[in-house]
MIDREN-514355 format. One record per atom (N, C-alpha, C): residue in three letters; atom name; x, y, z. Coordinates in pm, 1 decimal, padded with zeros to 6 digits. Each point is the difference from the previous one (the first is absolute). Layout:
N
<ala,CA,<X,Y,Z>>,
...
This chain:
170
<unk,N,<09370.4,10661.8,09196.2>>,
<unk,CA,<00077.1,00097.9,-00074.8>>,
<unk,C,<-00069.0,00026.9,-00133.3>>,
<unk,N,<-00006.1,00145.7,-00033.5>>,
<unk,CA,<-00068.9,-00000.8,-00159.4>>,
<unk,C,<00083.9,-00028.2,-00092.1>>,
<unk,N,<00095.3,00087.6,-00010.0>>,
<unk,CA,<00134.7,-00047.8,-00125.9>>,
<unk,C,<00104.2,00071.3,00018.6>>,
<unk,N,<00145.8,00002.3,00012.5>>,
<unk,CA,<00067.4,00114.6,-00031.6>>,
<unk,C,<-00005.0,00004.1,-00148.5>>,
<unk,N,<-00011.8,00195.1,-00008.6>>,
<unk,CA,<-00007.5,00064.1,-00136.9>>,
<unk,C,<00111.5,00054.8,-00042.8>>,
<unk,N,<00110.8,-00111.8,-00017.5>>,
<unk,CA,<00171.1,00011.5,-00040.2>>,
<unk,C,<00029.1,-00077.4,-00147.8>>,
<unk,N,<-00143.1,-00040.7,-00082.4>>,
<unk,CA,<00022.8,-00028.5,-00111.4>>,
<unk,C,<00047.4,00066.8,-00147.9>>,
<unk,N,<-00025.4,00139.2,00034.0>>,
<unk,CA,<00039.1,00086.6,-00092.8>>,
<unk,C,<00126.1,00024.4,-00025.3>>,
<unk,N,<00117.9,-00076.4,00150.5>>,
<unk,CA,<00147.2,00032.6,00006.6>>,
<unk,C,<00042.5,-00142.8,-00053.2>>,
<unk,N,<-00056.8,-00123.3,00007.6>>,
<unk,CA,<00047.2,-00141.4,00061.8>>,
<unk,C,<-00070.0,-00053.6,-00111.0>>,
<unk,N,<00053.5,-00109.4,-00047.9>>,
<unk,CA,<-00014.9,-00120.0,-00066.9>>,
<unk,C,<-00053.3,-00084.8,00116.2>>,
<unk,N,<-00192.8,-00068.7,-00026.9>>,
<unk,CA,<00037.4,-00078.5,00132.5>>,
<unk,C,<-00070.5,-00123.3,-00124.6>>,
<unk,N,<-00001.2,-00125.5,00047.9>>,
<unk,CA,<-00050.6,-00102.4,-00072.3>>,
<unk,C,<-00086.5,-00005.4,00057.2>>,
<unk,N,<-00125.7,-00049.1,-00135.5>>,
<unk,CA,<-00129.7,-00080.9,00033.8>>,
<unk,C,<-00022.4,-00072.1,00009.7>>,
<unk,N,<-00112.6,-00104.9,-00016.0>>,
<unk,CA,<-00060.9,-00123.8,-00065.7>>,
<unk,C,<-00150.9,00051.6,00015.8>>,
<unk,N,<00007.0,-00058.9,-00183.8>>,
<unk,CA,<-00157.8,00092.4,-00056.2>>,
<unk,C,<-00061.8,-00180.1,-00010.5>>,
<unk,N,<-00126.6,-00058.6,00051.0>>,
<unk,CA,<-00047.7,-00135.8,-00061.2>>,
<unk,C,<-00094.7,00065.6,-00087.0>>,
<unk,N,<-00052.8,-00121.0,-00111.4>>,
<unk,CA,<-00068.0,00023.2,-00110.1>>,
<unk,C,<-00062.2,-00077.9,-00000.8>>,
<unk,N,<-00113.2,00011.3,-00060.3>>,
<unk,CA,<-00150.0,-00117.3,-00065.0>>,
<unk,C,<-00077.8,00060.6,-00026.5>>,
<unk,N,<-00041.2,-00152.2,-00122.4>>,
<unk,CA,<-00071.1,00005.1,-00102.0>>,
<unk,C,<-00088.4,-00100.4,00017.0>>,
<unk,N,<-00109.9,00006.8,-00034.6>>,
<unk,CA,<-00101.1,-00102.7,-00066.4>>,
<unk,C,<-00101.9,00013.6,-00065.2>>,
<unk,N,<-00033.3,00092.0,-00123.7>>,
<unk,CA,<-00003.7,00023.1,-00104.8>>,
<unk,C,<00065.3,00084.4,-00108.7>>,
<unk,N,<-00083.5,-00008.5,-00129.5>>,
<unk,CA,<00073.0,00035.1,-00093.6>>,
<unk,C,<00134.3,-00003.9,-00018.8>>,
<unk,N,<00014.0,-00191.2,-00044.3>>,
<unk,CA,<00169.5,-00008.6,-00008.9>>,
<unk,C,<00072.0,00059.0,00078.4>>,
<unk,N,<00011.3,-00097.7,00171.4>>,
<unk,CA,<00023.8,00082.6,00093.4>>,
<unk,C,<00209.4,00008.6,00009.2>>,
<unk,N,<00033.6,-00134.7,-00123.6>>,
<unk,CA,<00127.2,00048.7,-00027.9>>,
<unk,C,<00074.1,00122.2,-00051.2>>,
<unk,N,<-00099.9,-00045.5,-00100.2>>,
<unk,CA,<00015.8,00174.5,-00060.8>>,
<unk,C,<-00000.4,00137.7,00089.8>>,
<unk,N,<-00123.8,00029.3,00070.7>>,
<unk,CA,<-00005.7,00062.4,00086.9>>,
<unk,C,<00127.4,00075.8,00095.8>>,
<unk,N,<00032.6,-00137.1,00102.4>>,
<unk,CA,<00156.8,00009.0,00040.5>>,
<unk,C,<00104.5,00034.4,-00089.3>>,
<unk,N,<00029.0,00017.1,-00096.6>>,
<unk,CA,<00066.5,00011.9,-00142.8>>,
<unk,C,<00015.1,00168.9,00019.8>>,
<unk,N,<-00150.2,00053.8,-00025.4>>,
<unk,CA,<-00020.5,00097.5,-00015.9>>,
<unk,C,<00071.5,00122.8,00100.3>>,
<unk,N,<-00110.1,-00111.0,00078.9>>,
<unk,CA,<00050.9,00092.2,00126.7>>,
<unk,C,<00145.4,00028.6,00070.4>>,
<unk,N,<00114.8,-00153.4,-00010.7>>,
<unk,CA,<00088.1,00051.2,00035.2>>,
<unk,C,<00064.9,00118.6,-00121.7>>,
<unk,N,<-00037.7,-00010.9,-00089.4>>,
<unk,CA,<00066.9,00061.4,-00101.6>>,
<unk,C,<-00025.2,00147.2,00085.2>>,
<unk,N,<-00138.2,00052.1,-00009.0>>,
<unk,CA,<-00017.0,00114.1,00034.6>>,
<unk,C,<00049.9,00055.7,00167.3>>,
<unk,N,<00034.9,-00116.7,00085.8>>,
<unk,CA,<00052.8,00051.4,00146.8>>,
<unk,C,<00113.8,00024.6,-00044.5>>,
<unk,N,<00090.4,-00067.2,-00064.8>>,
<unk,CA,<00130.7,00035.5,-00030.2>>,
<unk,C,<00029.0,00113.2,-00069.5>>,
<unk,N,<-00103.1,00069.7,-00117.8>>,
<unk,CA,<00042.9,00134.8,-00057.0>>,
<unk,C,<-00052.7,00073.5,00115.5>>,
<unk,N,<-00060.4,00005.9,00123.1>>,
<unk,CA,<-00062.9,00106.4,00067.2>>,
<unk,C,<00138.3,00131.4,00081.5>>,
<unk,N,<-00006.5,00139.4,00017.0>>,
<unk,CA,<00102.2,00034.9,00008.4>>,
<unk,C,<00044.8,-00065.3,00128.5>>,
<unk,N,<00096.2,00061.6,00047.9>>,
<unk,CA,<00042.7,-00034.2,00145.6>>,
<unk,C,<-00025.2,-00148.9,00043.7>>,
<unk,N,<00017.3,-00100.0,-00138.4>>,
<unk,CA,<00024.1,-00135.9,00052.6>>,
<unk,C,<00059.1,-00064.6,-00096.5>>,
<unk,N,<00089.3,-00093.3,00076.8>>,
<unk,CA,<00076.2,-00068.2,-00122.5>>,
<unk,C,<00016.3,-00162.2,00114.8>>,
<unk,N,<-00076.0,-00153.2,-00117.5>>,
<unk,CA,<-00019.8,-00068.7,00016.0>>,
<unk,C,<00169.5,-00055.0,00042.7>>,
<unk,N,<-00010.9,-00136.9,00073.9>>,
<unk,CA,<00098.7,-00031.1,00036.4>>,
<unk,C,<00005.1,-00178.7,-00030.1>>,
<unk,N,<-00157.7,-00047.8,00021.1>>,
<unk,CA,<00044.4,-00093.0,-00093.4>>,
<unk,C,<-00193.5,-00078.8,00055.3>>,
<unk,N,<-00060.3,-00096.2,-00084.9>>,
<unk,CA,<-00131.6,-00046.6,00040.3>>,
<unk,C,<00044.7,-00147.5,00013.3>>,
<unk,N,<-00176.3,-00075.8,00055.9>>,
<unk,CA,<00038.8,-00122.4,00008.6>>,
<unk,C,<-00060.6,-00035.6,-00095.4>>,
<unk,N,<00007.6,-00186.7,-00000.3>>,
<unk,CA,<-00038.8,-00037.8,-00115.7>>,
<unk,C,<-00196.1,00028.5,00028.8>>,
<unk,N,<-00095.4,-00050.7,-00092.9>>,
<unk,CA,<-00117.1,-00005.0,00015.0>>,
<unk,C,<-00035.9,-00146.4,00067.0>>,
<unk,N,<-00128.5,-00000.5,00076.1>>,
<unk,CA,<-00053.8,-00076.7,00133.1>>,
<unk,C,<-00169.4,-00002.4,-00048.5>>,
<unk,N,<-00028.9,-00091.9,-00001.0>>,
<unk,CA,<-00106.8,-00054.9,-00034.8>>,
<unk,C,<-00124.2,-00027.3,00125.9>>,
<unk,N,<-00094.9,00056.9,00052.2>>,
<unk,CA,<-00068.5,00000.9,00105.7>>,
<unk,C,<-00128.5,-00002.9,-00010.3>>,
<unk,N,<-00065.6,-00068.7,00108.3>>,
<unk,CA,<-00122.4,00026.7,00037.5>>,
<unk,C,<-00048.8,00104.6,00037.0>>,
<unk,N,<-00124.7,00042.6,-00052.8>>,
<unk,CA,<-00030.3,00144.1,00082.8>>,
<unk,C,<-00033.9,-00016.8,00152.2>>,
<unk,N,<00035.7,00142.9,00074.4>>,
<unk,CA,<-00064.8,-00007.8,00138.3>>,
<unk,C,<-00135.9,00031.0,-00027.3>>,
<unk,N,<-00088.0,-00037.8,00101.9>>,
<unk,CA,<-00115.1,00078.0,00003.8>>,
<unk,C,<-00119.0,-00037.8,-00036.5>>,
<unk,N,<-00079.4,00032.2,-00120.2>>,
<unk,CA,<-00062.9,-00092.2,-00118.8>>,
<unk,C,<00046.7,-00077.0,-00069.8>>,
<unk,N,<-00065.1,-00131.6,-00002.4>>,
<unk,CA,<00108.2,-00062.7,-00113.4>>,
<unk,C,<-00052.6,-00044.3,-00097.1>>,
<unk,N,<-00102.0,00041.2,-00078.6>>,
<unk,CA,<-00102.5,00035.4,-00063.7>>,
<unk,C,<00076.9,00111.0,-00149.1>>,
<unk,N,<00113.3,-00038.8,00008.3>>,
<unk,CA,<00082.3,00107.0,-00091.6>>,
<unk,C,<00099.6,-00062.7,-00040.5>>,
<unk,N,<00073.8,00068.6,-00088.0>>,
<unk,CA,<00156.9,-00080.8,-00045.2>>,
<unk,C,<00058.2,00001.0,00049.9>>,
<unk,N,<00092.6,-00103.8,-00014.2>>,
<unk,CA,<00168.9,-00023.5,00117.4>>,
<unk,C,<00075.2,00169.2,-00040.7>>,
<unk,N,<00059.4,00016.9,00100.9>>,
<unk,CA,<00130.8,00125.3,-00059.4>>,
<unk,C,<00162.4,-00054.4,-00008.7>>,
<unk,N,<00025.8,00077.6,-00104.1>>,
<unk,CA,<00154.9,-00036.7,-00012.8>>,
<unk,C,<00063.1,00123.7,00089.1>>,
<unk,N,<00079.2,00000.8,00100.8>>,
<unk,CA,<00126.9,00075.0,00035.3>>,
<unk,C,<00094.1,00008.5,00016.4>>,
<unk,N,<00059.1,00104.2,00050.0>>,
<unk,CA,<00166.2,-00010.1,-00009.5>>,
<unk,C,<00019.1,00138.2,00119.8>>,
<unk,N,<00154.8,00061.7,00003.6>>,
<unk,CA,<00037.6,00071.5,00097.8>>,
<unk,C,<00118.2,00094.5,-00071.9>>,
<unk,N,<-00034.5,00101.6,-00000.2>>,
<unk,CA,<00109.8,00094.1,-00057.9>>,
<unk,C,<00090.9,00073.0,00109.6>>,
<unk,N,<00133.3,00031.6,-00043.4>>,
<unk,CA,<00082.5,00065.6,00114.1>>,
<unk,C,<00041.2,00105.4,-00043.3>>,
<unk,N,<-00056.7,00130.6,00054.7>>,
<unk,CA,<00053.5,00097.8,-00097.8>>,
<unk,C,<00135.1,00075.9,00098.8>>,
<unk,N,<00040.0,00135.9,-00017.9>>,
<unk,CA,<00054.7,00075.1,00084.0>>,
<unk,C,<-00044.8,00116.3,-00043.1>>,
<unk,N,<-00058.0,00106.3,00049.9>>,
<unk,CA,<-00073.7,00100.0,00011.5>>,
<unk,C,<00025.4,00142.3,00096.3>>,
<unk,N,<-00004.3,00116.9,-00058.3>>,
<unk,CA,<00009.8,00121.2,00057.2>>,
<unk,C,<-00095.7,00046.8,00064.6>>,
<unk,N,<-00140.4,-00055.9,-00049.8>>,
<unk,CA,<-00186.3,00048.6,00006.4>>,
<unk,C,<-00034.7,-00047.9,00118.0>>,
<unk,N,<-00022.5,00099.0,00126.0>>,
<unk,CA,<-00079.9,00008.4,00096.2>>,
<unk,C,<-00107.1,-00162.4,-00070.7>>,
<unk,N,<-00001.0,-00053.3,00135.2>>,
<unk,CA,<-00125.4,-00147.4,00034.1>>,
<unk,C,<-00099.5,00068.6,-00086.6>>,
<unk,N,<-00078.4,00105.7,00045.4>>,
<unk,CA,<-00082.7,00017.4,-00092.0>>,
<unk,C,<00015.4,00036.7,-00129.6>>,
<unk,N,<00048.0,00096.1,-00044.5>>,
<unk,CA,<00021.5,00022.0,-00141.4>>,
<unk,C,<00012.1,-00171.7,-00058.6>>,
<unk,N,<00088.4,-00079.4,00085.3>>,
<unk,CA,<00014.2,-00150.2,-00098.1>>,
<unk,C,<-00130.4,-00062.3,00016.2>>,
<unk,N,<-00096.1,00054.9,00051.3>>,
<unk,CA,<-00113.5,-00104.3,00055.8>>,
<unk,C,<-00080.5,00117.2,-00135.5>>,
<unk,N,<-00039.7,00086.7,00003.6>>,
<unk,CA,<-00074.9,00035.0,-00119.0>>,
<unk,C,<00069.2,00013.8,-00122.5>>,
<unk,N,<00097.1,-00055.5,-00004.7>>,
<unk,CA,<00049.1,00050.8,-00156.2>>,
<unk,C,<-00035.2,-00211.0,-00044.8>>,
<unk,N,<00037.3,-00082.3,00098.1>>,
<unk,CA,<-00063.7,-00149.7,-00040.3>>,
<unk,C,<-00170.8,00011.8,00005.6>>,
<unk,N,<-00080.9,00100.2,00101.8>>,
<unk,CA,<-00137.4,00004.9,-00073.7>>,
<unk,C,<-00033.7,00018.7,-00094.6>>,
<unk,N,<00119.9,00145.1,-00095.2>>,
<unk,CA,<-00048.1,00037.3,-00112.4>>,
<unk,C,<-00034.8,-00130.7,-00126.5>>,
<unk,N,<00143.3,-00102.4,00035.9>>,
<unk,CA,<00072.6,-00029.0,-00074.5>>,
<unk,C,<-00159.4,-00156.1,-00033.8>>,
<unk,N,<-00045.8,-00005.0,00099.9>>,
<unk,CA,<-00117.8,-00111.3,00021.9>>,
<unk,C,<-00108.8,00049.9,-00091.1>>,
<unk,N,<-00026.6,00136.7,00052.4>>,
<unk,CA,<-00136.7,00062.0,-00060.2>>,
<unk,C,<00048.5,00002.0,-00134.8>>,
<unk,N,<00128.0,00029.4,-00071.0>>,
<unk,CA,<00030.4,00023.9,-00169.5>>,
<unk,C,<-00014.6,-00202.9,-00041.6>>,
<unk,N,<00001.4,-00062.2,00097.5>>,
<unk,CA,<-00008.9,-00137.4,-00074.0>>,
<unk,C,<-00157.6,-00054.9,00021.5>>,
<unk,N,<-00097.6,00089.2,00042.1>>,
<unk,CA,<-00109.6,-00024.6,00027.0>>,
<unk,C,<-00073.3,-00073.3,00145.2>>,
<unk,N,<00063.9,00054.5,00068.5>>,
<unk,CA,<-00032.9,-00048.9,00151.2>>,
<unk,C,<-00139.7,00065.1,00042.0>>,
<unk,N,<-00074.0,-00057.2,00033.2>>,
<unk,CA,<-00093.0,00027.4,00099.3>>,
<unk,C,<00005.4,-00054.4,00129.3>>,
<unk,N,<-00104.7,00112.0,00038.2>>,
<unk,CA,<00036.4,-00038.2,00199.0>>,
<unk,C,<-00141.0,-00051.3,00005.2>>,
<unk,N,<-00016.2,-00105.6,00045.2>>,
<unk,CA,<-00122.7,00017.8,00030.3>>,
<unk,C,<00006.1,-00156.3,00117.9>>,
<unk,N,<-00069.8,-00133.2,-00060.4>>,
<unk,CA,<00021.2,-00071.7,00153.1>>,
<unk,C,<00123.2,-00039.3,00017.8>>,
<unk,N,<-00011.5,00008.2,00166.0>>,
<unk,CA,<00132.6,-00011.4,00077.4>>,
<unk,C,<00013.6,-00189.6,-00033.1>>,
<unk,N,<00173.9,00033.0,-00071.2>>,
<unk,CA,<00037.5,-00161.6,-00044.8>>,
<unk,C,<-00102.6,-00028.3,-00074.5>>,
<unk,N,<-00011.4,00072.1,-00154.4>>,
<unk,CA,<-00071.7,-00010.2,-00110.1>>,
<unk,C,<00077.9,-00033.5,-00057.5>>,
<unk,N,<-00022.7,-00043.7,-00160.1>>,
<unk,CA,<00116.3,-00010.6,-00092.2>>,
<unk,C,<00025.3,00101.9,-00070.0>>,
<unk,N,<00141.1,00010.8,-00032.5>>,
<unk,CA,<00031.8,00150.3,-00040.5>>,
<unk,C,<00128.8,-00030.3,-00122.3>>,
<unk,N,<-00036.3,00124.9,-00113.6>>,
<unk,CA,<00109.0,-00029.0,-00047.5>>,
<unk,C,<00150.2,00008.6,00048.7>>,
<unk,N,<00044.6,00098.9,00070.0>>,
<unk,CA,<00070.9,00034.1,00095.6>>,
<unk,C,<00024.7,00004.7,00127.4>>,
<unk,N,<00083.4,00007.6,00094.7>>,
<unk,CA,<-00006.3,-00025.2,00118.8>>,
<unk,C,<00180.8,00034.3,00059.3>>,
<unk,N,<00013.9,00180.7,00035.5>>,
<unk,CA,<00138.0,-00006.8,00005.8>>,
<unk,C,<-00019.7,00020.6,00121.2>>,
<unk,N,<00095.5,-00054.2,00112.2>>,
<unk,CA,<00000.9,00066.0,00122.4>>,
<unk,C,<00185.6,00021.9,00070.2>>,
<unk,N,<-00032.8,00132.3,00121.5>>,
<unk,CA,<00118.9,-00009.4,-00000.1>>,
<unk,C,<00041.7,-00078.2,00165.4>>,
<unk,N,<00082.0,-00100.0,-00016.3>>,
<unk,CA,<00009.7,-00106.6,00099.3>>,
<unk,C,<00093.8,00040.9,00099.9>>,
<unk,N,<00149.0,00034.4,-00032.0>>,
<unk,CA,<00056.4,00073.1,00061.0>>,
<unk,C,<00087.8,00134.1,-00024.9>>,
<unk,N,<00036.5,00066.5,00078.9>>,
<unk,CA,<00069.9,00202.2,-00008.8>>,
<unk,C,<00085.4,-00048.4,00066.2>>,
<unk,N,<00136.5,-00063.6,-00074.1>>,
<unk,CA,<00087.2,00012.4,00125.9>>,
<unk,C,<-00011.2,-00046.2,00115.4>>,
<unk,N,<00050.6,00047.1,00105.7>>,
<unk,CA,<-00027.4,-00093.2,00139.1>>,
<unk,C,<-00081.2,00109.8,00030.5>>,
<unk,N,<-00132.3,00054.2,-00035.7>>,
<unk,CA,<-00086.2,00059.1,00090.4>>,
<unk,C,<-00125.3,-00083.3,00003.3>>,
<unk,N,<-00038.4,00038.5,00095.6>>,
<unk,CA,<-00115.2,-00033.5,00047.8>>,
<unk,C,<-00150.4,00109.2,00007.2>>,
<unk,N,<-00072.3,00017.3,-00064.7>>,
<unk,CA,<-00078.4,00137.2,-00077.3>>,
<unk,C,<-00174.9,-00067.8,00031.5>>,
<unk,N,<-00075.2,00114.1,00084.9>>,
<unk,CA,<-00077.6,-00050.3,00011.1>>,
<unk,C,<-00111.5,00144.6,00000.4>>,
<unk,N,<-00052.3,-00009.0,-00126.3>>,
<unk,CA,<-00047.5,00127.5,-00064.6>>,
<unk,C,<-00157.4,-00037.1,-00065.4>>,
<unk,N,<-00111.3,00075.0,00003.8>>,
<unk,CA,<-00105.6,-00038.1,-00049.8>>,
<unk,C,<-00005.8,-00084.7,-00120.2>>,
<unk,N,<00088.5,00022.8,-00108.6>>,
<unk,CA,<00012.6,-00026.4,-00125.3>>,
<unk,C,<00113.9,-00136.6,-00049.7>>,
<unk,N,<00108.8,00031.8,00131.2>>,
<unk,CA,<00073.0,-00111.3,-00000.1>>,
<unk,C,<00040.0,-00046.7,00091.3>>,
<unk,N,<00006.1,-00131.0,00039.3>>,
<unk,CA,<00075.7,-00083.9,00098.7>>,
<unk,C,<00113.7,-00095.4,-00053.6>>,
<unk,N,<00117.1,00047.4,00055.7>>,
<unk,CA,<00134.4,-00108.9,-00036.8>>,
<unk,C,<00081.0,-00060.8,00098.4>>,
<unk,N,<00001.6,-00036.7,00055.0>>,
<unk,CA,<00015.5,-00117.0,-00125.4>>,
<unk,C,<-00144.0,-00040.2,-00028.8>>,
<unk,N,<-00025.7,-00066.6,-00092.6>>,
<unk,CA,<-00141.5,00007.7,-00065.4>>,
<unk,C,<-00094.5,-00097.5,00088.4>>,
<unk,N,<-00098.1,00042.3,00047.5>>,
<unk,CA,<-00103.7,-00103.6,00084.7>>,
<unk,C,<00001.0,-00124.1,-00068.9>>,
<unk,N,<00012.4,-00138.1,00032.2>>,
<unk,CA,<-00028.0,-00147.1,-00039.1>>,
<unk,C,<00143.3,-00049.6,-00092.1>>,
<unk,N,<00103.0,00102.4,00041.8>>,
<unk,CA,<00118.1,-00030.3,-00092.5>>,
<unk,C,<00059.1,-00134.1,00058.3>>,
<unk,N,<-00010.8,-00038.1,00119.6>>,
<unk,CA,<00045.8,-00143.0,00063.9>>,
<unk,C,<-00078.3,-00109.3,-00023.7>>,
<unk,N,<-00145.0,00037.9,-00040.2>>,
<unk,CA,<-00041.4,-00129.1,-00085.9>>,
<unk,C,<-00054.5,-00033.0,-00092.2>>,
<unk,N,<00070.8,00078.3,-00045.0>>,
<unk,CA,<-00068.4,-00016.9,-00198.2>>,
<unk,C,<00118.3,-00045.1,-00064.2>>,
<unk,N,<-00013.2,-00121.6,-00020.5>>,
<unk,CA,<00099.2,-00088.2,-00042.4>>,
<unk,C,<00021.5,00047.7,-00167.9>>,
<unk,N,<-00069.0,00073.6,-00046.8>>,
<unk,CA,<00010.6,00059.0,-00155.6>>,
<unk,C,<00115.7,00114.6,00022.1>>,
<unk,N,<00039.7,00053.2,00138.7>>,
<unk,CA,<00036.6,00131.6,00031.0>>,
<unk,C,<00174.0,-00051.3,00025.5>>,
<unk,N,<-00041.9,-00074.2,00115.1>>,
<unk,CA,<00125.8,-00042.7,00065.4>>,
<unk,C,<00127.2,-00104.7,-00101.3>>,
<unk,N,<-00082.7,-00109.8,-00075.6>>,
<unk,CA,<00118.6,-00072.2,-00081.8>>,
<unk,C,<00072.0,00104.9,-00111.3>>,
<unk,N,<-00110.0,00116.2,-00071.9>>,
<unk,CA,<00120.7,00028.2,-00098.2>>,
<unk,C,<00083.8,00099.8,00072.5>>,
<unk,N,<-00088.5,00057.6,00106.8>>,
<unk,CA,<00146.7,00116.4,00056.8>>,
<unk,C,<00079.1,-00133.7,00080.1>>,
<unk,N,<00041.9,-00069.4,00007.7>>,
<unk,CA,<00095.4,-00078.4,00075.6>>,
<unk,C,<00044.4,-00032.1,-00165.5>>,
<unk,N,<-00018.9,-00014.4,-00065.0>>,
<unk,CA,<00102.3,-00061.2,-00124.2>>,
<unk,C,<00010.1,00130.1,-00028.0>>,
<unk,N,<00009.5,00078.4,00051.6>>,
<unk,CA,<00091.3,00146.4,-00078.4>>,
<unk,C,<00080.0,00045.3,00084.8>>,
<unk,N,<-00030.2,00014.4,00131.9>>,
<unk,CA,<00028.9,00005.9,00136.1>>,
<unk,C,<-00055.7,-00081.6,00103.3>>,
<unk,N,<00167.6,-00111.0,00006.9>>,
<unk,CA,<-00005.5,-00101.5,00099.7>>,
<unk,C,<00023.7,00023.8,00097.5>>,
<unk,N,<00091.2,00115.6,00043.8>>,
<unk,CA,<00041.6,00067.7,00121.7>>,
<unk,C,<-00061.2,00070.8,00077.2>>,
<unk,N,<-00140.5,00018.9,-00104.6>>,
<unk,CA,<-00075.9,00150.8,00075.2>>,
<unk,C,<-00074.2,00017.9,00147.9>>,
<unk,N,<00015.2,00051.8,00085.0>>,
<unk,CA,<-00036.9,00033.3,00104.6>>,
<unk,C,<-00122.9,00065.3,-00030.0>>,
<unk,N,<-00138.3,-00010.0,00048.2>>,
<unk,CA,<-00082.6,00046.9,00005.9>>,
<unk,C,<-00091.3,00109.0,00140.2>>,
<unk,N,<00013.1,00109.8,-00010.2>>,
<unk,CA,<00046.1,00077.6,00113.5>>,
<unk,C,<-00143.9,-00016.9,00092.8>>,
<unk,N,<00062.4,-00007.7,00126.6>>,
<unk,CA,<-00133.4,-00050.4,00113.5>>,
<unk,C,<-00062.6,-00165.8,-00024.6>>,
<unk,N,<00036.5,-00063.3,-00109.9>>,
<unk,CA,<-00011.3,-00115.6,-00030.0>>,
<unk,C,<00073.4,-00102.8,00011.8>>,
<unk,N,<00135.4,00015.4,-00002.2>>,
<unk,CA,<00106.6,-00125.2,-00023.7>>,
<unk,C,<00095.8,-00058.2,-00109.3>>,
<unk,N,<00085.3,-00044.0,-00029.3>>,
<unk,CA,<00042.3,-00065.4,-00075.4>>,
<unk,C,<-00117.0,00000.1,-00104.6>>,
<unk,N,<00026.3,-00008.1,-00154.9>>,
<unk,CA,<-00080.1,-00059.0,-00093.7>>,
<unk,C,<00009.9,-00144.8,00007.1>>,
<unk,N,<00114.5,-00089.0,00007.6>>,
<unk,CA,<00013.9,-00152.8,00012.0>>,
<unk,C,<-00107.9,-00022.4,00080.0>>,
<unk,N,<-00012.1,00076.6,00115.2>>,
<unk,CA,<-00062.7,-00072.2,00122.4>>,
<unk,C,<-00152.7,00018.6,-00032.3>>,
<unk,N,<-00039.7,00087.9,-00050.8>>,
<unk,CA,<-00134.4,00020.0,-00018.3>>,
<unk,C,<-00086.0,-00108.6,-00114.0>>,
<unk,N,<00134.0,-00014.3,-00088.1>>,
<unk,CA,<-00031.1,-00063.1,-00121.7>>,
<unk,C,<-00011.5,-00161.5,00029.8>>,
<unk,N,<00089.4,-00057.5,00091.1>>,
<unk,CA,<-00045.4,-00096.9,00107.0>>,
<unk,C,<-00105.8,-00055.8,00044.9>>,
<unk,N,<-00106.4,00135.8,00052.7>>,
<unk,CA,<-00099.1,00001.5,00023.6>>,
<unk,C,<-00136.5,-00029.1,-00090.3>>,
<unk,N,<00053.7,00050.4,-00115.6>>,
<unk,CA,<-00088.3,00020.4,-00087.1>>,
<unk,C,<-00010.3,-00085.5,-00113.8>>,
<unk,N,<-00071.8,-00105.7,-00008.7>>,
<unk,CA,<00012.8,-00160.3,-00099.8>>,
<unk,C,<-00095.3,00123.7,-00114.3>>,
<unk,N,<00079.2,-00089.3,-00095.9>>,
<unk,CA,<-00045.5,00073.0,-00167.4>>,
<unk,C,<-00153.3,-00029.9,-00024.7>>,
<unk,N,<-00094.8,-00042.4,00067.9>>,
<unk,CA,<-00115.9,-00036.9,-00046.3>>,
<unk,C,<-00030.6,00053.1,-00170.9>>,
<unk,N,<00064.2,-00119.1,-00107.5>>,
<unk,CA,<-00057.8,00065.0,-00092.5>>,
<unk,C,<00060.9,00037.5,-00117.0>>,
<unk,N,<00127.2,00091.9,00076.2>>,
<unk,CA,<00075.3,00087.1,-00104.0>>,
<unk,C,<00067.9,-00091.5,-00050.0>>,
<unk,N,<00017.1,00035.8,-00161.6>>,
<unk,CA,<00078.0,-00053.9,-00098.6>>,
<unk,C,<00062.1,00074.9,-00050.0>>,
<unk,N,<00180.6,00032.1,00026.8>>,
<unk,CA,<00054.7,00069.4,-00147.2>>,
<unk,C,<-00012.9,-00025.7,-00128.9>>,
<unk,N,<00018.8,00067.8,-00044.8>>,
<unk,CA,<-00041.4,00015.2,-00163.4>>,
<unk,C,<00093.6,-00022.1,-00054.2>>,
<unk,N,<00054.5,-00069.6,-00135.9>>,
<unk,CA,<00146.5,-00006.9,-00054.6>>,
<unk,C,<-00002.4,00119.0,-00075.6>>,
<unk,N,<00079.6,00057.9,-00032.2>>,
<unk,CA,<00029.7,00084.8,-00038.6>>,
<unk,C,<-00001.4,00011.6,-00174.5>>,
């Protein structure tokens, strides 16, 4: 399925994940939720705490701190998927190696119960069942959440030992 395009009528909820691992990658998250939350056609509903991680990939780089925002949103998948690119490139994101370190890092994890599988985006988000940086804070925001074509969040999260992650006190 690509998406139904019924967001312009409907409030549907998200979950946006975030990371950082440079330039004060607290700060960063700071920033950034600040700026997802003024964006139009979204109004935050509540984040998790910050998560302390190993990078995937290279590890030849700094740990990242993340977390999981829940917004509710009017903006077509895409419009929310480039208005969090903009929001990367204004905090200095570059693209360049795949699982590089970056100051930013927004992605969008889930649209509601769709399932969206589009050049630009896939949601629920590819590796969302085992990225233990992904799965603990959306389960401490949403313990109930069903993850669509996936399962239970409990059950996945089950699956998935924290290799690593440390919350952050607040």
């Amino acid at each position: 399925m690509q998406y139904r395009d019924d967001s312009t009528t409907h409030q549907i909820t998200a979950y946006i994940g975030m990371g950082s691992n440079l330039a004060d990658p607290v700060e960063q998250l700071y920033r950034a939720h600040k700026a997802i939350s003024a964006m139009d056609g979204v109004t935050e509903l509540t984040m998790s705490s910050f998560y302390h991680s190993p990078p995937m990939g290279p590890q030849d780089q700094p740990d990242y701190v993340n977390a999981v925002l829940a917004v509710t949103t009017r903006l077509s998948p895409l419009d929310l998927l480039h208005g969090l690119q903009t929001i990367e490139n204004e905090q200095g994101r570059v693209r360049g190696e795949r699982w590089g370190a970056r100051t930013l890092d927004l992605d969008v994890l889930l649209y509601g119960d769709q399932c969206i599988d589009l050049p630009e985006l896939t949601v629920p988000h590819v590796g969302l069942t085992q990225r233990a940086f992904v799965l603990y804070p959306l389960h401490e925001i949403s313990p109930q959440l069903y993850v669509p074509n996936k399962g239970e969040l409990k059950d996945l999260l089950a699956r998935c030992p924290m290799a690593g992650l440390k919350r952050l006190d607040s």
